[in-house]
N, C-alpha and C positions, 0 to 999 in steps of 0.2 A: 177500759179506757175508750172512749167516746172519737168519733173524727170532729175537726174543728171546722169552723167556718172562718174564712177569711177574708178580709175586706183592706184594702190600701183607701185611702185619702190622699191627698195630694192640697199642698199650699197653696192655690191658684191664685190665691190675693198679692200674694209677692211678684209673682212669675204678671199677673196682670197690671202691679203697679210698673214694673220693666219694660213694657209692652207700652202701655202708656206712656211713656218718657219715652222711648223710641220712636214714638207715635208722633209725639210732637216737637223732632228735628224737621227740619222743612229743608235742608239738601237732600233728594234723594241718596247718594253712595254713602253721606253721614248716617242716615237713617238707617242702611241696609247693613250695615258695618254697626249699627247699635242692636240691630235685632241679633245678627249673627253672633252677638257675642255674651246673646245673654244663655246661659249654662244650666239648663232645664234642671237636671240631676242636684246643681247646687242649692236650687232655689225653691226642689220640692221634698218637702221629707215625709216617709212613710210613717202607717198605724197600721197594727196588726194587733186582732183582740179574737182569745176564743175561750172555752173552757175546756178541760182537761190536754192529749197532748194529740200533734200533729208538725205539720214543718210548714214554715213559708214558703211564699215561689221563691225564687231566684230573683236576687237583684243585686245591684250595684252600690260597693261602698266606694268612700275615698277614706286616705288615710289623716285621722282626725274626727272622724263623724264617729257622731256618741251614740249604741245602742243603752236604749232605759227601756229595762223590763220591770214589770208589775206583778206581783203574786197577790192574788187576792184571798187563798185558800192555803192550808197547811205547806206543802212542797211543792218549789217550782224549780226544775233544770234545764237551764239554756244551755246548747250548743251551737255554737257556729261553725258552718259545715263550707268548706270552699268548694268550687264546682269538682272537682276530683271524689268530694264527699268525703273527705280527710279535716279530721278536727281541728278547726283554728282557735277555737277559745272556749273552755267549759266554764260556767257561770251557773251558780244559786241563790234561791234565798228561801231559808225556811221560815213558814210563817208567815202574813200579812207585809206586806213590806216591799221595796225597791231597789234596785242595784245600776249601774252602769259599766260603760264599759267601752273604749275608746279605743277606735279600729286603726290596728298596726300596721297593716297591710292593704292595698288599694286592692279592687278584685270586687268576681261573684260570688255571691255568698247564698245562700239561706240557712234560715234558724231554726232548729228543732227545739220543740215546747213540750216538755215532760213535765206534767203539773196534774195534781190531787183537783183541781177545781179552776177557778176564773182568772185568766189572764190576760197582760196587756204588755207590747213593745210596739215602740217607735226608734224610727230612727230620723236623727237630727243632723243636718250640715254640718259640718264642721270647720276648722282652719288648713283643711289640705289640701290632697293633689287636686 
């Protein structure tokens, strides 16, 4: 098994349409009271793509936000490891194919990717904390 290479993205279209509408209150304290309250984490979701298996950094869920992983080759197992490195959710999919999986608990996390071949997760916003 191969080390992965990892890459995050980040929404910045959302996070800058925020930015913009705060931009344009013309009270200063309204203004500064609209930046402060926009929630960087809510409004930017990660991607994480490699081939075979390795682990994510460390990041930040809430509870409600959807991980969706991709296998694009025979076996892929997801685990999600909380900062202790204590198992919060084991996930697969054998075969070409998709899965999801909606976080119970708000926390640090990252994902271990045990996969035959090419893979892909994100993670999405959700309706929580």
């Amino acid at each position: 098994m191969g080390f992965v290479l990892f890459g995050t993205c980040v929404n910045a279209g959302t996070v800058g349409q925020l930015m913009e509408a705060c931009r344009n209150i013309s009270a200063p304290d309204d203004r500064l009271a609209c930046y402060d309250g926009i929630n960087l984490r809510a409004t930017q979701d990660l991607e994480f793509s490699g081939d075979r298996s390795g682990q994510t950094p460390f990041f930040t869920v809430r509870t409600g936000d959807i991980l969706t992983y991709r296998n694009e080759d025979a076996v892929l197992v997801v685990t999600v490891l909380d900062e202790s490195g204590a198992t919060v959710q084991n996930l697969h999919v054998g075969g070409v194919g998709s899965g999801h999986y909606t976080v119970q608990k708000p926390g640090r996390v990252r994902v271990q990717m045990d996969a035959s071949g090419g893979w892909r997760l994100s993670v999405r916003s959700g309706q929580g904390e």
